[in-house]
N, C-alpha and C positions, 0 to 999 in steps of 0.2 A: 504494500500500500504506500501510496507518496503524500504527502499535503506540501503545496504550493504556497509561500508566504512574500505578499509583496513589496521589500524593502520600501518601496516612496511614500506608506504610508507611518514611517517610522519619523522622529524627529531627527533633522539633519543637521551640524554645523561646518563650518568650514574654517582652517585657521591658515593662514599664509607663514610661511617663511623664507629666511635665508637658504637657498641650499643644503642641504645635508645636516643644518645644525640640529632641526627635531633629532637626529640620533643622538650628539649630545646632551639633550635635553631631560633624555628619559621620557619622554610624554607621553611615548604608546604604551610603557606599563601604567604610569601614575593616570593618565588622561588629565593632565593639567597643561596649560598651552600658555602660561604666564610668561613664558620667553621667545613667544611668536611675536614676529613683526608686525602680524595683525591678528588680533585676539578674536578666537572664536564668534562666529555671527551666523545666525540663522542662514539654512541653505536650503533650497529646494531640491529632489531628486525626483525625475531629471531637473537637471538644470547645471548652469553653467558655472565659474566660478565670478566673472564679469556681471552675471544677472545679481548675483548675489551681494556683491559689492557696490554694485549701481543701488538695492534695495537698500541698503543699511551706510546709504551715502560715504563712501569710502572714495568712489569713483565718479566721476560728471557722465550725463549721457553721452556718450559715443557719438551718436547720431546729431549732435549740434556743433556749428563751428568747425573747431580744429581739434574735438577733445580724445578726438581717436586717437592721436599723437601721445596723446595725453594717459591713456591707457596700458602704451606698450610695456611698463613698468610690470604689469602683471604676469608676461612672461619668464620674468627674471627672478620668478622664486617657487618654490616646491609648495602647493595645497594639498591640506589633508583636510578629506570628507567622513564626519564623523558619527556613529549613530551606535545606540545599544541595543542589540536585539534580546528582545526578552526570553527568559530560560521558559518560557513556556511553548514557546514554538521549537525548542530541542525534544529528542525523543529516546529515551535508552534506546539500544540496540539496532538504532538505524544510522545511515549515512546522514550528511549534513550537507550542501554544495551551496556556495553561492554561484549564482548565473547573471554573468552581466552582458548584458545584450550590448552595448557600446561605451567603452571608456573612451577618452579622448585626450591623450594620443600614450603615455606609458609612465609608468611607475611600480608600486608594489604595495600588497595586500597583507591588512597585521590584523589577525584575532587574537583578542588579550595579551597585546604586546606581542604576539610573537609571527614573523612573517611567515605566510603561508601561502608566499606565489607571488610572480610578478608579470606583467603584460607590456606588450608594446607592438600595437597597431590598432588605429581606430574602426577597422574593417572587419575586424573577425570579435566575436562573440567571446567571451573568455567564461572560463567552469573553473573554481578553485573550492579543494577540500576544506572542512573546518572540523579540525579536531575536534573530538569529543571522548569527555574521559569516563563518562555515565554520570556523571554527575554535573545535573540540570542547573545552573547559573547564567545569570546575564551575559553577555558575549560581547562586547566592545570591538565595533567593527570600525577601521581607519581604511581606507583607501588614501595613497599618498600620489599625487603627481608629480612628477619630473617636469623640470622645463622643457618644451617642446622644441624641434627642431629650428634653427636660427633664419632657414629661407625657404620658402616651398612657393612664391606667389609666378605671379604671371610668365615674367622672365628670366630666364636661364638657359640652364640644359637637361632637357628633358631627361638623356640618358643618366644623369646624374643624381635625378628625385626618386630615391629609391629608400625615402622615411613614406610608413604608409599612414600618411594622415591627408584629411582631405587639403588639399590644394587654396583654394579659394580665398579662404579670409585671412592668408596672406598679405594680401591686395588684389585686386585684377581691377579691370575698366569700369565696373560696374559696383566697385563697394571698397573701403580704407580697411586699412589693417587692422582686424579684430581678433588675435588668436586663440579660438574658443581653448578651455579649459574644464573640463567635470565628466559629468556621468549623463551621456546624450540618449540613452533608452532604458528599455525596462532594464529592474535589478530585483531580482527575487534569490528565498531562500527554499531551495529544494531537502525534502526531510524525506528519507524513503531506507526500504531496502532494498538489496539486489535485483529485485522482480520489477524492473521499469522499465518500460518502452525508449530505446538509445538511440534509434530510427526510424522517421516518418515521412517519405515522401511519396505523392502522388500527381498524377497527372489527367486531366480530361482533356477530352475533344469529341469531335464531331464523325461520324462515319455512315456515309450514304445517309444520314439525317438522323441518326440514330446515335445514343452516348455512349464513348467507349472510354472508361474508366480503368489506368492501370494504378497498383500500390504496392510499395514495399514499407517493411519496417524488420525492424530488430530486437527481437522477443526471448525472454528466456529460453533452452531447450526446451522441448516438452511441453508449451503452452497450449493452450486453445485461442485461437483468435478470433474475435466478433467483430466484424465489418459492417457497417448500417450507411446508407446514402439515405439526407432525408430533405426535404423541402418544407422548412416550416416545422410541424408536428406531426407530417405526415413521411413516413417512410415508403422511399421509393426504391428501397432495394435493398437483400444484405447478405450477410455469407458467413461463412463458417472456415477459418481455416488452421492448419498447425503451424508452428514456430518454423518446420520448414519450408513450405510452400509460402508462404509471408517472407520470408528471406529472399525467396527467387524472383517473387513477385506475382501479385493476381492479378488477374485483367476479367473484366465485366465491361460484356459487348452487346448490344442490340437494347439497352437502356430507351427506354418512353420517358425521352426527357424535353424540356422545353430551351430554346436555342439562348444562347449569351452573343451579344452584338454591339454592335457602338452608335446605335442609331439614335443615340438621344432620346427615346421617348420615355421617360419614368424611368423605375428603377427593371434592373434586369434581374432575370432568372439566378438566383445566389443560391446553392447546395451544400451542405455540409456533410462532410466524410466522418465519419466519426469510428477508431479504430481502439477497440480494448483486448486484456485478454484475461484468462483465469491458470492458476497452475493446479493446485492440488487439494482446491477445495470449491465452490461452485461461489466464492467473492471474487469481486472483478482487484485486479492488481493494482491496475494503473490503465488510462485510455488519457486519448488525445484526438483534433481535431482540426481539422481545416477548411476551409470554404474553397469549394469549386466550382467552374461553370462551365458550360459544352459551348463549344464553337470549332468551326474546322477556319486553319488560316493556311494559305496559300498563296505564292507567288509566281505570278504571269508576267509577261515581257509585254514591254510598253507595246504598240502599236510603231510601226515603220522602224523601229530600234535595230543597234546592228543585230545577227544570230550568236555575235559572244558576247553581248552586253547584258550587266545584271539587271535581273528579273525586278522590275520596281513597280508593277500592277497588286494589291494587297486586297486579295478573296475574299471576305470574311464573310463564311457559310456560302459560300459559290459566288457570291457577289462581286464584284471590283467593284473599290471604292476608296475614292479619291484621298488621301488621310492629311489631314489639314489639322495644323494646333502650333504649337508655342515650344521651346525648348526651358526647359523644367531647370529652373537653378535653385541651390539651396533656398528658403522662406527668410531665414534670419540667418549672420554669420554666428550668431548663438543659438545654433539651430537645435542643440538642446533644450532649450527655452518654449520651442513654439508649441503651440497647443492645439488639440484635434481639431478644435472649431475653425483655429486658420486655416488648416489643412482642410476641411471641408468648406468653408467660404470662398479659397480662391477656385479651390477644384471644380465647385458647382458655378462657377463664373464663366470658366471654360466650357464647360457643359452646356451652357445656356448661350455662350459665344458661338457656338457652333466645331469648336473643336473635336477627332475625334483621337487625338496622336500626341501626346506628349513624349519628348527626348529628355530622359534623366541625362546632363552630361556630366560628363568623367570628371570634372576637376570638382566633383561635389564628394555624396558618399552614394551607399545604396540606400535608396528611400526606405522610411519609417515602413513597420507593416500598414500603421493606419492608413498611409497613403494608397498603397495596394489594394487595401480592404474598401475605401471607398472611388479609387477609379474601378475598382468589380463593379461594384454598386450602381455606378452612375453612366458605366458603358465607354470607358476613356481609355484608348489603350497606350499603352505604356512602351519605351524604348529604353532600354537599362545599358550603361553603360560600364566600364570599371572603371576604377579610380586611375585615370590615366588621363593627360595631357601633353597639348604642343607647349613651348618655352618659348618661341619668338628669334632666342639666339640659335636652338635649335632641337629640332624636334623627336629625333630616334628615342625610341622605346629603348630603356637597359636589355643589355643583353646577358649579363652576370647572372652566374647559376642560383647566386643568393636570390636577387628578384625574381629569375623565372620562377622558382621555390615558391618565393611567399606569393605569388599575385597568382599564382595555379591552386596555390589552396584559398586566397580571399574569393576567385571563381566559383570553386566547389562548394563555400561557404553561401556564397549570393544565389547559386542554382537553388541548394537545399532549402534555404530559408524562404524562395519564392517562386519555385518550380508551378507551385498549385492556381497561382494566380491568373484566371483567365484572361485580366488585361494586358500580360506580360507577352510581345509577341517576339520581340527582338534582346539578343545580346552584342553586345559592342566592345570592343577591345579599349577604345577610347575618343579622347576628342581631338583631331586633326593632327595625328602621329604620322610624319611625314621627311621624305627625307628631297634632297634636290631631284631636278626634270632630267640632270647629266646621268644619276644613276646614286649620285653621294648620301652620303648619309649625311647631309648639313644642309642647310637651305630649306625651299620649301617648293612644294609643286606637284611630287609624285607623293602621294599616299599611301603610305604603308601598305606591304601584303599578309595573306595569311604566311607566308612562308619565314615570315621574321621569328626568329627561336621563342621569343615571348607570348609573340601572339599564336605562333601554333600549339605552345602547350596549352596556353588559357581555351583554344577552340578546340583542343583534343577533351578538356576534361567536360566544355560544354556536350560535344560530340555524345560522351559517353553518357551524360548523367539526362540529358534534355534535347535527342537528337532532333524533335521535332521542329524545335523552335530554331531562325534565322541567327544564324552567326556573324557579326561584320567585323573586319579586321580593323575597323577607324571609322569617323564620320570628321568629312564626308571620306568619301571609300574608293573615288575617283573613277573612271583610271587620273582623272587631272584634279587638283584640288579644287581649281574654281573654273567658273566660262568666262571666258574671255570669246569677247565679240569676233574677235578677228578668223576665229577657232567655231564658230558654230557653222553647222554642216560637216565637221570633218566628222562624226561621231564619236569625240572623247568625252563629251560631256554627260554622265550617268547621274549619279551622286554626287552633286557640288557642295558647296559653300559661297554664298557672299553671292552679290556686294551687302557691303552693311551702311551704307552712305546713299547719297541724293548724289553722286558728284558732278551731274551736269545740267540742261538745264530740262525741266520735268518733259519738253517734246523729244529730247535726244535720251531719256529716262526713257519713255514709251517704247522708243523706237529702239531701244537694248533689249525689249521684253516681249518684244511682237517678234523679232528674230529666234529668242529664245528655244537652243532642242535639248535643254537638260531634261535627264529622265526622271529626276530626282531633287529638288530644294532642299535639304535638310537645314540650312542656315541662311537666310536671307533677313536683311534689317534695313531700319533706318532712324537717325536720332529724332529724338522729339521731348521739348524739356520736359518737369514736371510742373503739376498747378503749382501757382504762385503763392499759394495756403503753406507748401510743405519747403519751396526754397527759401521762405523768408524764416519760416521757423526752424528750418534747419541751419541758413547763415548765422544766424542770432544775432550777434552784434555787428558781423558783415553784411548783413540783408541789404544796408542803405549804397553799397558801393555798385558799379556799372558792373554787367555781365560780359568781362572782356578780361586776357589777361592778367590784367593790374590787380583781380580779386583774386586775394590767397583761394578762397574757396573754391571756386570755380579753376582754379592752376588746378589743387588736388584732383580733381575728376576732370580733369581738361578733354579727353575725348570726345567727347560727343558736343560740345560746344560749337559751335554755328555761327557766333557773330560774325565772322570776317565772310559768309557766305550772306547773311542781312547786309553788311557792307556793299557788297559787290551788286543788289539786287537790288539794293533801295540807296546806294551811293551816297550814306548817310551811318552811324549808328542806330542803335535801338533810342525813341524815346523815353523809354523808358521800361519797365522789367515785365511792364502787362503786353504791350506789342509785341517784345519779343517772343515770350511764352508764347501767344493768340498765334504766332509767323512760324514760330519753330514745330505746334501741335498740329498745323494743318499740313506742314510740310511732311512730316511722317504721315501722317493720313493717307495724303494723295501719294504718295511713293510708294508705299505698301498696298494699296489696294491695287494699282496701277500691275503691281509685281502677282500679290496673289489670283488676281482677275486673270490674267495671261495664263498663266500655270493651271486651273483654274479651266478657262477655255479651254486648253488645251488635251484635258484628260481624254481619250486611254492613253496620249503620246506622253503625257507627263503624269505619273504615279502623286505627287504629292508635295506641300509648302508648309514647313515650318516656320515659323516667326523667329530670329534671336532679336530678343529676349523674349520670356511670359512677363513675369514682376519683378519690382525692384527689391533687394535686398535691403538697402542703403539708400538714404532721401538725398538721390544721385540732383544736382542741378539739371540733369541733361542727362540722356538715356537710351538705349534702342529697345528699352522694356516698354510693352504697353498697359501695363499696370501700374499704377505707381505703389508709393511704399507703402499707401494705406490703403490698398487693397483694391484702389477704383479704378475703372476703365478710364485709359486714355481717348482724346479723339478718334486714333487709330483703330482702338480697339472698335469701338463703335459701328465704324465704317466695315471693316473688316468681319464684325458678327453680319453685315448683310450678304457680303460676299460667299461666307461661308454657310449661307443659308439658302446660298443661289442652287439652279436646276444644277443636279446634278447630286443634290443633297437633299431629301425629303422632311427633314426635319424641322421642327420651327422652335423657337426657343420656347422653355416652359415658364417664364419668367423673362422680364425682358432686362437685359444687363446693366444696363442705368439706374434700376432701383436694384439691387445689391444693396445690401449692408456695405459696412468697410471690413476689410481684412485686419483689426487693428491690435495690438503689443498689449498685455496687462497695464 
């Protein structure tokens, strides 16, 4: 028998220090923190250590000004997350585990002073024993963090990012340096004995119309296994099997099930698997459970596409259809922090945008389950990438046995944890892993293939665990990284990237889009600032300065800024910060519809149009996110839900996007 106990409802505190001196200290036996740099403060779990410090004023919001700057101090010292778990959830004569579904990024694990395990990658799941001597006492539980790696952000060298923490709140174009710190998913304490379920993975799909359901798991020798498919409280199926044929795996085929789809209308058909077993007495052990949905996906070649060009038509249940949505970045760079309801507010924005394709990309982590559980729910399918990115100075994927190592098991890890999920239809090695057009591994132009040593082991272990599902070795996946005009009709352009700019003028914009023979958009943009509600409250005391170089704030986030294009068009500056906003929001508007219209027109010859960005992480001045930070539709977006509501998509929004709530922070 097991019982499941879930640490975040325990009280948490956090204490900061110097370096290594808590061993000096004695703390972890006494639990006294009087020679912390910063004394014990309430914590939430999850949550981050920056949330925490922001709550008990330690630290300025990040998100105003320059105070991100301001924040980096918090990198430079070791946190410990503190909490007592009560000797009542101990059990004589059973095991003990703690399960932390994501630390972030490495340190080490003390019950009652005494270490018992240590971790280091934000990607994989961590299980550590906790002694127990039979005799039931409090348990003082410390999680300690290590200062995280000193640079992982935008640029560099890719072959040389081989700490596995996510990328992102580094810096990039789209958010300042935030480098999360704490306990970013569930943490529970497992109590059992030997008799528990060690493996659970299943998969559905669709066959001639009908649900074909395979399952494995890993069951004491000698058990009985009870398998049940139910819908609701109604059972639609179930089985009976032994400890060995559960190992090999069952499969249940010719299933009267009702189909899973992305067509927007309400909620979809959600199943639950539900797997127990019994050994030697007729009480269940231990069971476990998952949510599955039937759909068959299938990949066709564009229309007029060359005979060796990837298949970029996506069936879903015999159908081609066109997959139009947003490329999915982290919510918050304390992304430990965000909460279901955000995660179901922007989701259902999408939903009602007319989206039906989001791209998880690589410089993030792998999505929460919630988020998985609610694009089931709401019919959004999903593109999962690993924790893999370009660097700008240069893009090759590591090739050392260490990395191939650890990024073959963070795969194995991401297959197992999300294999069940019907919105899941693509795997991806990364995001614009690329070496030069010459054949080099420096530069950029040719996009990685599967034959690169990293990525074929990560698509070997996909291969094995989840053959069903699309493998990409990169996005975009090439053969060319992006189209270039000069190059359409040669047929290299399948899976691009870009442009992410306006750079000419909106009739010679048109006329790059009406040429257009990519078979594939997975990244196309354009900037457009944010309301003028969220830059003025984000400059704070810089709010009153011009929107041009001279403003610190606007330097920090300078990409996607625009004035010297207002210059050239209106041969004047901005009057002032409402014009430019009102000039910059329609100009993404029309750019982007312009682009997704085309693509759009074009299907069966073109498979599909991603937006880079969906939302802002960061109250960026300026952006190619059409969300902004609190959750609302840009102009773009606006225009864009028509587009994607046009013939070719039957669906009509169930809610119209403008009345959204806000997406908005505690």
């Amino acid at each position: 028998m097991k019982t499941l106990h879930d640490l975040s409802k325990l009280n948490w505190k956090i204490s900061g220090w110097t370096p290594y001196f808590w061993r000096f200290a004695n703390t972890l036996e006494t639990g006294m923190t009087s020679q912390a740099e910063i004394s014990e403060i309430p914590a939430q779990v999850p949550g981050s250590v920056q949330s925490a410090l922001l709550r008990a004023v330690v630290i300025d919001d990040w998100n105003t000004g320059l105070n991100a700057r301001k924040c980096e101090w918090v990198e430079n010292r070791h946190w410990i997350f503190s909490t007592v778990i009560p000797s009542t959830w101990f059990k004589p004569s059973s095991m003990h585990e703690l399960i932390c579904d994501g630390l972030d990024y490495a340190g080490w694990i003390y019950a009652n002073g005494v270490q018992i395990g240590a971790f280091k990658s934000s990607h994989l799941p961590q299980r550590f024993t906790i002694p127990f001597d039979g005799e039931t006492v409090d348990c003082r539980l410390q999680i300690v963090f290590d200062c995280p790696p000193r640079w992982l952000g935008q640029f560099g060298y890719t072959s040389q990012m081989t700490d596995w923490k996510p990328r992102f709140n580094y810096t990039w174009d789209w958010t300042a340096r935030l480098v999360q710190t704490g306990i970013w998913d569930d943490i529970k304490l497992l109590v059992h004995d030997e008799a528990i379920i060690k493996e659970f993975r299943c998969y559905a799909t669709l066959t001639d119309g009908q649900g074909d359901l395979f399952v494995r798991a890993s069951v004491p020798e000698g058990s009985l296994v009870y398998l049940s498919l139910n819908r609701g409280d109604t059972v639609v199926h179930h089985d009976v099997a032994t400890s060995q044929e559960i190992a090999a795996g069952v499969r249940w085929q010719h299933l009267l099930v009702d189909k899973w789809t992305c067509n927007g209308n309400g909620e979809q058909p959600i199943y639950t698997l539900r797997c127990s077993f019994i050994m030697h007495s007729d009480l269940e052990e231990d069971s476990i459970e998952h949510q599955v949905g039937f759909r068959s996906v299938e990949w066709a070649s564009c229309d007029d596409s060359p005979k060796d060009a990837d298949p970029w038509i996506c069936c879903i249940n015999g159908v081609p259809t066109f997959l139009q949505g947003v490329n999915w970045t982290p919510i918050r760079p304390n992304f430990a922090d965000v909460t279901d309801e955000q995660y179901r507010s922007l989701l259902t924005g999408y939903r009602d945008m007319g989206c039906n394709l989001l791209r998880v990309w690589g410089g993030g982590f792998l999505e929460k389950e919630v988020f998985y559980n609610i694009c089931d729910e709401l019919g959004l399918l999903v593109w999962q990438e690993l924790p893999l990115s370009s660097s700008g100075l240069e893009n090759w994927p590591p090739e050392d046995p260490a990395s191939i190592e650890a990024l073959a098991s963070i795969t194995r890890s991401y297959v197992e944890r999300r294999q069940h999920h019907p919105s899941l239809i693509i795997w991806c090695g990364g995001n614009e892993l690329q070496g030069g057009a010459d054949g080099s591994k420096t530069g950029g132009g040719r996009p990685v293939s599967g034959a690169h040593p990293l990525i074929a082991a990560c698509k070997a272990v996909v291969s094995a665990l989840d053959p069903s599902r699309r493998f990409l070795p990169t996005s975009s996946s090439g053969p060319t990284f992006t189209a270039e005009s000069r190059d359409f009709g040669k047929s290299v352009h399948w899976d691009v990237h870009g442009p992410w700019k306006l750079w000419a003028t909106e009739s010679e914009w048109a006329e790059y889009w009406s040429q257009d023979d990519a078979l594939f958009r997975s990244e196309t943009g354009a900037p457009g600032a944010s309301p003028i509600d969220i830059i003025t409250w984000a400059a704070d005391s810089l709010s009153t300065m011009p929107c041009n170089e001279e403003n610190p704030l606007w330097r920090r986030m300078s990409w996607w800024i625009e004035e010297p294009e207002f210059v050239a068009q209106h041969g004047r500056p901005p009057a002032n910060l409402a014009e430019y906003v009102d000039w910059s929001q329609e100009r993404q508007a029309k750019a982007l519809v312009i682009a997704a219209s085309a693509c759009k027109g074009r299907f069966p010859k073109c498979g599909g149009f991603l937006v880079w960005m969906g939302h802002d992480s960061f109250p960026c001045p300026a952006n190619t996110s059409i969300v902004d930070f609190l959750g609302r539709p840009k102009p773009a977006a606006l225009e864009l839900q028509k587009v994607f509501h046009n013939a070719g998509n039957s669906t009509e929004p169930k809610t119209p996007y403008e009345s959204r709530g806000e997406c908005n922070d505690e």
